[in-house]
C-alpha positions as YAML, in Angstrom:
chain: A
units: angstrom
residues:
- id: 1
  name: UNK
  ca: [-8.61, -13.90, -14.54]
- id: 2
  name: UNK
  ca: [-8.40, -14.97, -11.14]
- id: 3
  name: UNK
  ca: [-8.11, -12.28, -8.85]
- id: 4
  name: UNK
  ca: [-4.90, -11.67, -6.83]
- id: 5
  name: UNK
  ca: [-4.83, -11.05, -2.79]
- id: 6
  name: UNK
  ca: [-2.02, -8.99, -1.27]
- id: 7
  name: UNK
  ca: [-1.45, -9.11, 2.26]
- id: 8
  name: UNK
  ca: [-0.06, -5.21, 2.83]
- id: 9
  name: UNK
  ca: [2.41, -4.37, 5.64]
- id: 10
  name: UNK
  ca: [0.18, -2.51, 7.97]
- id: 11
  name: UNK
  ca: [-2.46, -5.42, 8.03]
- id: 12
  name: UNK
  ca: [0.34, -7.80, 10.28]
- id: 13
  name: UNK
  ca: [2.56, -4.95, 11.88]
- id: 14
  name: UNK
  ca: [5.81, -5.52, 12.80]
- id: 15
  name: UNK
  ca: [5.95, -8.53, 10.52]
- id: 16
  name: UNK
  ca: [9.13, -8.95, 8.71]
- id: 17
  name: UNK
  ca: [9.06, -9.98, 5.37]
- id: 18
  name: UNK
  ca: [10.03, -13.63, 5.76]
- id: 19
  name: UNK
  ca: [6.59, -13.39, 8.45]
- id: 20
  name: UNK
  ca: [4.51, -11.96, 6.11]
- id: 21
  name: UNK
  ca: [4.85, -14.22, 3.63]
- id: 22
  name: UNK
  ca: [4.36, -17.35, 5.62]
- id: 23
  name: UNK
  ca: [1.17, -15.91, 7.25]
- id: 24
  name: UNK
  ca: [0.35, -14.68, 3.62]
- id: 25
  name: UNK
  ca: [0.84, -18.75, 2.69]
- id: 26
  name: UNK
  ca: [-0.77, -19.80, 5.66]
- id: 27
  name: UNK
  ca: [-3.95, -17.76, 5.11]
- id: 28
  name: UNK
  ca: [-4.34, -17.19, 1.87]
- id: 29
  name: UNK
  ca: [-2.71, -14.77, -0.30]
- id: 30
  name: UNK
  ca: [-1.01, -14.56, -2.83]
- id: 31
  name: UNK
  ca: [1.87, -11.98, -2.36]
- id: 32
  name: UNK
  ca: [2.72, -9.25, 0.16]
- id: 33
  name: UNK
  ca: [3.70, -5.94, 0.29]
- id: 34
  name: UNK
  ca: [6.78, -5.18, 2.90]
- id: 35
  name: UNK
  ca: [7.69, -1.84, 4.47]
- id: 36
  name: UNK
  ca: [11.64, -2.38, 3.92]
- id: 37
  name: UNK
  ca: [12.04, 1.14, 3.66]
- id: 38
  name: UNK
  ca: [11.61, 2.24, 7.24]
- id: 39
  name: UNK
  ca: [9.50, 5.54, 7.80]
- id: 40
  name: UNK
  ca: [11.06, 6.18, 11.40]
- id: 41
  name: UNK
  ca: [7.25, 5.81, 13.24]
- id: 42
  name: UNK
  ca: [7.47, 5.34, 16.85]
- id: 43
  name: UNK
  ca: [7.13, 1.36, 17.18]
- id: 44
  name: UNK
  ca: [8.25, 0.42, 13.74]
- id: 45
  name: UNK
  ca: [10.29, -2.03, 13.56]
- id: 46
  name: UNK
  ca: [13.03, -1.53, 10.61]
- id: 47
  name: UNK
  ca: [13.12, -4.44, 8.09]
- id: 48
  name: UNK
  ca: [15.66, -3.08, 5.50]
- id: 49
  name: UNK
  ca: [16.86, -5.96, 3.19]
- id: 50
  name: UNK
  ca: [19.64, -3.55, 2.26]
- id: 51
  name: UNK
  ca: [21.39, -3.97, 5.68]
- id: 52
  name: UNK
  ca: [20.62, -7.07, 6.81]
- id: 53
  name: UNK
  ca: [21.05, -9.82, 4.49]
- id: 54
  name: UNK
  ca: [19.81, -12.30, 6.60]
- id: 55
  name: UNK
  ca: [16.53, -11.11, 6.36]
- id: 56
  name: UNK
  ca: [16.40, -10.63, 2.78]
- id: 57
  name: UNK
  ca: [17.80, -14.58, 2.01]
- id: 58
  name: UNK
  ca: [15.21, -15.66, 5.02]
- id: 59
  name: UNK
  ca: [12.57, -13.46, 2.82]
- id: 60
  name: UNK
  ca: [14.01, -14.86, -0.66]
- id: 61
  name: UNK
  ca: [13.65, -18.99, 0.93]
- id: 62
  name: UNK
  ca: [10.28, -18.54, 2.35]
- id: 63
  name: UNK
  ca: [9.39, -17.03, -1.32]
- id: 64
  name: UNK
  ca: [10.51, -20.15, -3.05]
- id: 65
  name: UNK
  ca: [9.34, -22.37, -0.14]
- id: 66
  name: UNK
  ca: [5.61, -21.41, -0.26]
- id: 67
  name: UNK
  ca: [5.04, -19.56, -3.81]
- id: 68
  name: UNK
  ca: [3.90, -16.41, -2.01]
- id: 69
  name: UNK
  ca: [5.88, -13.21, -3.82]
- id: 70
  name: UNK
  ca: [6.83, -9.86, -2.40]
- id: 71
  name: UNK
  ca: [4.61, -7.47, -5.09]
- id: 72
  name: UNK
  ca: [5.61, -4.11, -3.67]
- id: 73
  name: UNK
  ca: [7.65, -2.40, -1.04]
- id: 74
  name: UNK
  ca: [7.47, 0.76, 0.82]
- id: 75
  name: UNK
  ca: [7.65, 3.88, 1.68]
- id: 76
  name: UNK
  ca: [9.77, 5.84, -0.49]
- id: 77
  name: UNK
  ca: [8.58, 9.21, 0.81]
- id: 78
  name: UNK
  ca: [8.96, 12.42, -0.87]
- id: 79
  name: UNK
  ca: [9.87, 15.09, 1.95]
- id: 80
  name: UNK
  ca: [12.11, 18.21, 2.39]
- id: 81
  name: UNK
  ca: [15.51, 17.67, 2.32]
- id: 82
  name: UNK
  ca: [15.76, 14.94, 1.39]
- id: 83
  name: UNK
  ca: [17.87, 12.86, -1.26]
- id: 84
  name: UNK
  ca: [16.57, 10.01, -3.71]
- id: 85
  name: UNK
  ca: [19.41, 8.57, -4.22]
- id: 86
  name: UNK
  ca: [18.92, 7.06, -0.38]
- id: 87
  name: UNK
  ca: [16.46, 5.34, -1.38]
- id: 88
  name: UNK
  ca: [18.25, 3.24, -4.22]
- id: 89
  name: UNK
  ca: [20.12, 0.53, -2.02]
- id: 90
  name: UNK
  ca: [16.59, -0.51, -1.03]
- id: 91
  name: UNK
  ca: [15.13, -0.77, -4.70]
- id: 92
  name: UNK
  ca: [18.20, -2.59, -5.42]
- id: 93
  name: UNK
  ca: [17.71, -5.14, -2.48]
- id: 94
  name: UNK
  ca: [13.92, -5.08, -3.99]
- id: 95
  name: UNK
  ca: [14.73, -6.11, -6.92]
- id: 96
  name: UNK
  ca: [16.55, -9.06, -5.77]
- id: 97
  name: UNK
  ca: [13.13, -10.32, -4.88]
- id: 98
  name: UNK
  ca: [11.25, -9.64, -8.14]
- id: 99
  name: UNK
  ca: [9.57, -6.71, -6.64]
- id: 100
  name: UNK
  ca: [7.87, -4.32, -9.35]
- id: 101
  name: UNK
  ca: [5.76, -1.44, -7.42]
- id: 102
  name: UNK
  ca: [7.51, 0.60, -5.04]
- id: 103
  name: UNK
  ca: [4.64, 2.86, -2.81]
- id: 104
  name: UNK
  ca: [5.34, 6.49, -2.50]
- id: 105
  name: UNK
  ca: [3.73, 9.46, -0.95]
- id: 106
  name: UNK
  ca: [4.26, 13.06, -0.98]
- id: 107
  name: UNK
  ca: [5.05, 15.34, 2.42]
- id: 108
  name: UNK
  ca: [6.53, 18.24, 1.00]
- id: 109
  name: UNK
  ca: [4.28, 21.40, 0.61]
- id: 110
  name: UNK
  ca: [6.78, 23.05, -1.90]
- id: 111
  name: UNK
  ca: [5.26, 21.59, -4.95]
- id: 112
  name: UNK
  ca: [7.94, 22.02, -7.33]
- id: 113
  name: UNK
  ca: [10.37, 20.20, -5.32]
- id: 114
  name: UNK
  ca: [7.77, 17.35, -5.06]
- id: 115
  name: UNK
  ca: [7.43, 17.30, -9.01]
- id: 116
  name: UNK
  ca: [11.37, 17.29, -8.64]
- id: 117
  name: UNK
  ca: [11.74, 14.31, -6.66]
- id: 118
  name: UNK
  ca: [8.78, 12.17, -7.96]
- id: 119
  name: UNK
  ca: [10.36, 12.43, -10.85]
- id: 120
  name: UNK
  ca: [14.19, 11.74, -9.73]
- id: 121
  name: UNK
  ca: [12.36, 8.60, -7.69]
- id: 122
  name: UNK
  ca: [10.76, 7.26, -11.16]
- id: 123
  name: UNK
  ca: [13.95, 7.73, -12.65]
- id: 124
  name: UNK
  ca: [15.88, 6.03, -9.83]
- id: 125
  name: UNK
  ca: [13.21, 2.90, -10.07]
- id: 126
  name: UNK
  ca: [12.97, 2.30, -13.70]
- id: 127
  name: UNK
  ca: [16.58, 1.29, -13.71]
- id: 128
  name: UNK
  ca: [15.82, -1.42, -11.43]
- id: 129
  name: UNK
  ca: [12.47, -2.31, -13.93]
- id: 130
  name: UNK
  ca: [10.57, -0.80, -10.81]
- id: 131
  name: UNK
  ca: [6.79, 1.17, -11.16]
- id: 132
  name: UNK
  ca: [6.31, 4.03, -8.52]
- id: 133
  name: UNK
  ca: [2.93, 4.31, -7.05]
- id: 134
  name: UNK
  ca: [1.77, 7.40, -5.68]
- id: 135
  name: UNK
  ca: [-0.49, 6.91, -2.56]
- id: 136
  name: UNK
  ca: [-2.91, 9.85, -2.00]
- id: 137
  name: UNK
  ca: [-2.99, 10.35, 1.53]
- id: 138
  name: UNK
  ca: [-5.73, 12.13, 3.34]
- id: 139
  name: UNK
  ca: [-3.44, 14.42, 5.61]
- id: 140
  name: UNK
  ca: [-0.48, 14.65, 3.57]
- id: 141
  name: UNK
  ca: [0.34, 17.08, 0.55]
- id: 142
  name: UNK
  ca: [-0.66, 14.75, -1.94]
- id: 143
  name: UNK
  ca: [-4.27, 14.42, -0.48]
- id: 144
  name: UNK
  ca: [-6.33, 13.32, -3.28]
- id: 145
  name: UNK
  ca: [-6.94, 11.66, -6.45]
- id: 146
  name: UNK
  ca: [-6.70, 15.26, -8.51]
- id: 147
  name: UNK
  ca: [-3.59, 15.96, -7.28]
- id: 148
  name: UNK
  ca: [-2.03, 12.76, -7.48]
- id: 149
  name: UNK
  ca: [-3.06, 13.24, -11.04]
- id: 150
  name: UNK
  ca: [-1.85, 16.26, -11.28]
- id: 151
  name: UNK
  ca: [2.02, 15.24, -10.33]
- id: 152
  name: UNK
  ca: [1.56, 12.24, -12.38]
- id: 153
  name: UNK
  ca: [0.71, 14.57, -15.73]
- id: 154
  name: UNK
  ca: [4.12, 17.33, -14.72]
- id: 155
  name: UNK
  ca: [6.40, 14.56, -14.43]
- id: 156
  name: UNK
  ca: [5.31, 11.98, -17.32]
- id: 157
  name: UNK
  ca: [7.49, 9.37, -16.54]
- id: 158
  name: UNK
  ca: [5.79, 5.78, -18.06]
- id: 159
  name: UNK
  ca: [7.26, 3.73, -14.51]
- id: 160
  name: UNK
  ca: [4.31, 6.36, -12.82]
- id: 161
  name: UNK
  ca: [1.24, 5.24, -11.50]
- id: 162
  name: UNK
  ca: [-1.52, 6.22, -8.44]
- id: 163
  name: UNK
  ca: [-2.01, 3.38, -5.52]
- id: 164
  name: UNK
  ca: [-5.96, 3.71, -4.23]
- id: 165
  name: UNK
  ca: [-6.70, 3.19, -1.05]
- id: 166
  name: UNK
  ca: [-10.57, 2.53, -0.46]
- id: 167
  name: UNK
  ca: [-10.20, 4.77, 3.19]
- id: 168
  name: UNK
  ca: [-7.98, 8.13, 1.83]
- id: 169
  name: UNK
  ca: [-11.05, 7.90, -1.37]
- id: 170
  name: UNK
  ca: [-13.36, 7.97, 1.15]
- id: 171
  name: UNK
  ca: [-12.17, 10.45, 3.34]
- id: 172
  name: UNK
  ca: [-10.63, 12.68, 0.82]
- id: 173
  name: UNK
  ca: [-13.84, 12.69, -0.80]
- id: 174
  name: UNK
  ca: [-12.70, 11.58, -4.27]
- id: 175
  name: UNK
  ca: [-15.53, 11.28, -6.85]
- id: 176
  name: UNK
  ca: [-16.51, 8.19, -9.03]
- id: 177
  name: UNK
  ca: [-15.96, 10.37, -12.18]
- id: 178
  name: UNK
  ca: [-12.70, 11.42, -11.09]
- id: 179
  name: UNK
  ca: [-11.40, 7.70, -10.82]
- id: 180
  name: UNK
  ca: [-13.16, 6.43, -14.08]
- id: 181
  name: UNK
  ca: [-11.44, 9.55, -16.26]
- id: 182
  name: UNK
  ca: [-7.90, 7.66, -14.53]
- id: 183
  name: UNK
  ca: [-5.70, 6.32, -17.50]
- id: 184
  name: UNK
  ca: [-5.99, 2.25, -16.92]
- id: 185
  name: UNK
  ca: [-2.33, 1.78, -16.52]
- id: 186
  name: UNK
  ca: [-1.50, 4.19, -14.44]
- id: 187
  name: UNK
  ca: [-3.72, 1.88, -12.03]
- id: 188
  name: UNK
  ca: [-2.75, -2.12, -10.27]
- id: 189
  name: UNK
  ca: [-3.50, -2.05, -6.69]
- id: 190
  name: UNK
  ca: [-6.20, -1.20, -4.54]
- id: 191
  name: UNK
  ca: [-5.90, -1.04, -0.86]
- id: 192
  name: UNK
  ca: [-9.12, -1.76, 0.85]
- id: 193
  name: UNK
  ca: [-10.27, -1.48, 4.07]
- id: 194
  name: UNK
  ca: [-13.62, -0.18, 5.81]
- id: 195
  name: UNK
  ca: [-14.12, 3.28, 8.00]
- id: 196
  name: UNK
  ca: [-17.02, 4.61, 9.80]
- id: 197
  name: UNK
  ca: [-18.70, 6.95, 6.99]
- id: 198
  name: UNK
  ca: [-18.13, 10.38, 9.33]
- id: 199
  name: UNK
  ca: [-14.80, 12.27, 8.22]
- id: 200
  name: UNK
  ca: [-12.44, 13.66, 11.01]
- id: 201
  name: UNK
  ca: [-11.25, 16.70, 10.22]
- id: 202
  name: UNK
  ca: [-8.29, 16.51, 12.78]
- id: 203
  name: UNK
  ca: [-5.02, 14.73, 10.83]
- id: 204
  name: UNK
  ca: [-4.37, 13.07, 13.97]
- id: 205
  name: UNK
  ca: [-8.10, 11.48, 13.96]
- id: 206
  name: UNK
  ca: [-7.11, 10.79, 10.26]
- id: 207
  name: UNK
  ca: [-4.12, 9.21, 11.13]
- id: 208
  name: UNK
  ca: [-5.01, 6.77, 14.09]
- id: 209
  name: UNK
  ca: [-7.92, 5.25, 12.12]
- id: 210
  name: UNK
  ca: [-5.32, 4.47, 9.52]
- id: 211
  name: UNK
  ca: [-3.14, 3.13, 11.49]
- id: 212
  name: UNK
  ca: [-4.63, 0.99, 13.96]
- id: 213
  name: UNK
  ca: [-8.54, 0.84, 13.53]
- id: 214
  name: UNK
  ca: [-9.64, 0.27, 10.06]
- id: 215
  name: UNK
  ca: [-12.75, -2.11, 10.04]
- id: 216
  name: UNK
  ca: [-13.46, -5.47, 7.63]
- id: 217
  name: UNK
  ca: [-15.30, -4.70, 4.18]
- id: 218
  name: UNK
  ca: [-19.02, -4.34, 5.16]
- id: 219
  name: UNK
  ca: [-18.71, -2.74, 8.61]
- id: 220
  name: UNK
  ca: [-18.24, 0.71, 7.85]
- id: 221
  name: UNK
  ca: [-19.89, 3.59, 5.41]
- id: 222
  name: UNK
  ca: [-17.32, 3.00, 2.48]
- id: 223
  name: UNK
  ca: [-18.82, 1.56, -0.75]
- id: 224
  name: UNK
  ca: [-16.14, -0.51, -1.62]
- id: 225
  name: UNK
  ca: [-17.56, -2.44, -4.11]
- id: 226
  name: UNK
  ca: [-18.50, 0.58, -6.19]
- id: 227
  name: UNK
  ca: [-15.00, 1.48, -5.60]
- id: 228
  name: UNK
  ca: [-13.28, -2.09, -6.87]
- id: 229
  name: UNK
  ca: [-16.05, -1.92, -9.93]
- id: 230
  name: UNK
  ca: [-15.11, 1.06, -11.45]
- id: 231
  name: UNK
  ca: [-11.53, 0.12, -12.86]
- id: 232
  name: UNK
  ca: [-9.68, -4.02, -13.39]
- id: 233
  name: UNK
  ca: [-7.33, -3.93, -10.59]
- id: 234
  name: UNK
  ca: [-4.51, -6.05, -10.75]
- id: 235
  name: UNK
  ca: [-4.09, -6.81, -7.19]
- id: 236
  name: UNK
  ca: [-6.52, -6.19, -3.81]
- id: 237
  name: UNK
  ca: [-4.43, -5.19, -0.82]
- id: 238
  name: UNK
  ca: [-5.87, -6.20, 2.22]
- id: 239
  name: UNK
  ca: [-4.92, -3.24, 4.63]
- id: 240
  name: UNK
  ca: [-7.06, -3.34, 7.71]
- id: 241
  name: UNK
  ca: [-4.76, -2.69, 10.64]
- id: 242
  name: UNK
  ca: [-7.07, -3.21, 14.08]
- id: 243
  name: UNK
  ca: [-4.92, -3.09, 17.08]
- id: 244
  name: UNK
  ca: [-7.21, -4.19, 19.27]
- id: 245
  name: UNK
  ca: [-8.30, -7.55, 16.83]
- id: 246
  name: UNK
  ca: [-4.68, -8.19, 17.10]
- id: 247
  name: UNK
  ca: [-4.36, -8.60, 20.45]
- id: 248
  name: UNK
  ca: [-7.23, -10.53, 20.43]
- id: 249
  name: UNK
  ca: [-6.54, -12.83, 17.74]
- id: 250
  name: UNK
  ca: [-3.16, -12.87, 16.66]
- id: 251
  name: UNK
  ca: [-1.71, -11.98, 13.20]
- id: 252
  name: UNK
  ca: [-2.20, -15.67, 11.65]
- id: 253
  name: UNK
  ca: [-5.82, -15.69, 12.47]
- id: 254
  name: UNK
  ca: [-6.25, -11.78, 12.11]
- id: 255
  name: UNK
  ca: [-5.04, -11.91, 8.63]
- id: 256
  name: UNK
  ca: [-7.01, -15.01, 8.11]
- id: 257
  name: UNK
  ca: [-10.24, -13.14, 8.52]
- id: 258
  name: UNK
  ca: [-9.59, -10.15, 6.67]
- id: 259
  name: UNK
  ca: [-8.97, -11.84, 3.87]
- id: 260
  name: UNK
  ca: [-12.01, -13.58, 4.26]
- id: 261
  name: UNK
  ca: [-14.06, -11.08, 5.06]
- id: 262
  name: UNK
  ca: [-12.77, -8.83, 1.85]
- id: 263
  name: UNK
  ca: [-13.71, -11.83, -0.59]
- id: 264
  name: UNK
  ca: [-17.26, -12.42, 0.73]
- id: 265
  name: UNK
  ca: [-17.96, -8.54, 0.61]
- id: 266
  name: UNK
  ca: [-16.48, -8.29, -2.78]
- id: 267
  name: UNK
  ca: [-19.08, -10.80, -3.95]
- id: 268
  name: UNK
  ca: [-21.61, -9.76, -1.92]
- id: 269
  name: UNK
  ca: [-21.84, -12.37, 0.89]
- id: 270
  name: UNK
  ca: [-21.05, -10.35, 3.49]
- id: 271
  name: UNK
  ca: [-22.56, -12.08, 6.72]
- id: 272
  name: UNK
  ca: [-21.93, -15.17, 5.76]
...
């Protein structure tokens, strides 16, 4: 089976939807995954389809106009104090556009309230025919693959699954074993990207990498191959955000050559 490219948010920031998927066209891909669900980061720019319908019938056109598909959506965070039922306008908008994986991450340290609302957030989602997909962040409260297993086990819902991302493996210092003993379909995306091989210990070291320097497959100390051979991944997400290769390039050409660079890597002709 021919092997599917996703062009993820962070990769062309400040894109909205209808962008991404004409760059995704232009260079490439196959689908995209939006952030319609803003996070509130300094500089993000809000793209909820839930507010503005404009942008989800300019998103819906460019879908039927090129073939390129919105996969997933995100963030549907799980913090204190907050309520899931925010969130379901969004999914609903979503699933206007086909989407079927919704990304989620955890930032509450109370861990029964996380189980709590992981599982109110499946429940929300499967109503819509949507899968939620924890992301194990590096600096969060979900920080790595055993305890995004862990959650996924206490709140058995069958719309669960666990979103790898090549760098938070890496740097969370997940083990092969670990993500070979991972149930099969709890598992459809991987997001990949490169890092140097050095961990920062400092979450805001963590967090700048991650959002605005991640390298191309092959120029970094991440064994991404050995990663994206150890399970059949649905999708690749190309998430390489690079601020300054931005600025340089432009997001057409930018996206262009990550997506490049990821497939020569991936079968070994990196260089070429």
């Amino acid at each position: 089976m021919k092997e599917k490219y996703s062009l993820i948010y962070l990769t062309t920031e400040c894109c909205s939807p209808e962008q991404m998927i004409r760059i995704a066209a232009e260079t490439g891909y196959d689908c995209i995954d939006a952030r319609t669900i803003p996070m509130g980061l300094p500089g993000e720019k809000p793209f909820d389809l839930s507010k503005d319908r404009r942008l989800l019938e300019a998103a819906r056109r460019a879908a039927a106009e090129t073939g390129v598909w919105v996969d997933s959506i995100e963030n549907a965070r799980i913090f204190d104090g907050m309520s899931v039922k925010d969130y379901e306008p969004c999914l609903a908008a979503a699933a206007e556009l086909g989407v079927r994986h919704v990304l989620s991450n955890v930032w509450s340290a109370d861990a029964g309230y996380a189980r709590e609302k992981f599982g109110e957030l499946c429940d929300l989602a499967a109503e819509y025919g949507q899968q939620i997909d924890l992301e194990f962040v590096t600096w969060s409260k979900v920080k790595d693959l055993r305890e995004a297993k862990n959650l996924l086990e206490a709140v058995n819902r069958p719309n669960a699954g666990i979103l790898v991302d090549t760098l938070h493996f890496h740097r969370s210092r997940v083990t092969f074993k670990e993500l070979e003993e991972l149930p099969e379909e709890w598992l459809y995306c991987l997001h990949i990207c490169d890092a140097p091989g050095e961990i920062p210990e400092d979450p805001d070291a963590l967090a700048y990498t991650a959002r605005e320097a991640r390298l191309y497959p092959g120029e970094g100390g991440i064994d991404i191959r050995k990663i994206a051979g150890r399970k059949p991944w649905a999708v690749y997400g190309i998430e390489i955000p690079h601020r300054r290769r931005w600025e340089e390039m432009g997001y057409v050409k930018y996206a262009a050559e990550a997506l490049r660079r990821t497939k020569a890597y991936l079968k070994g002709e990196e260089g070429k």
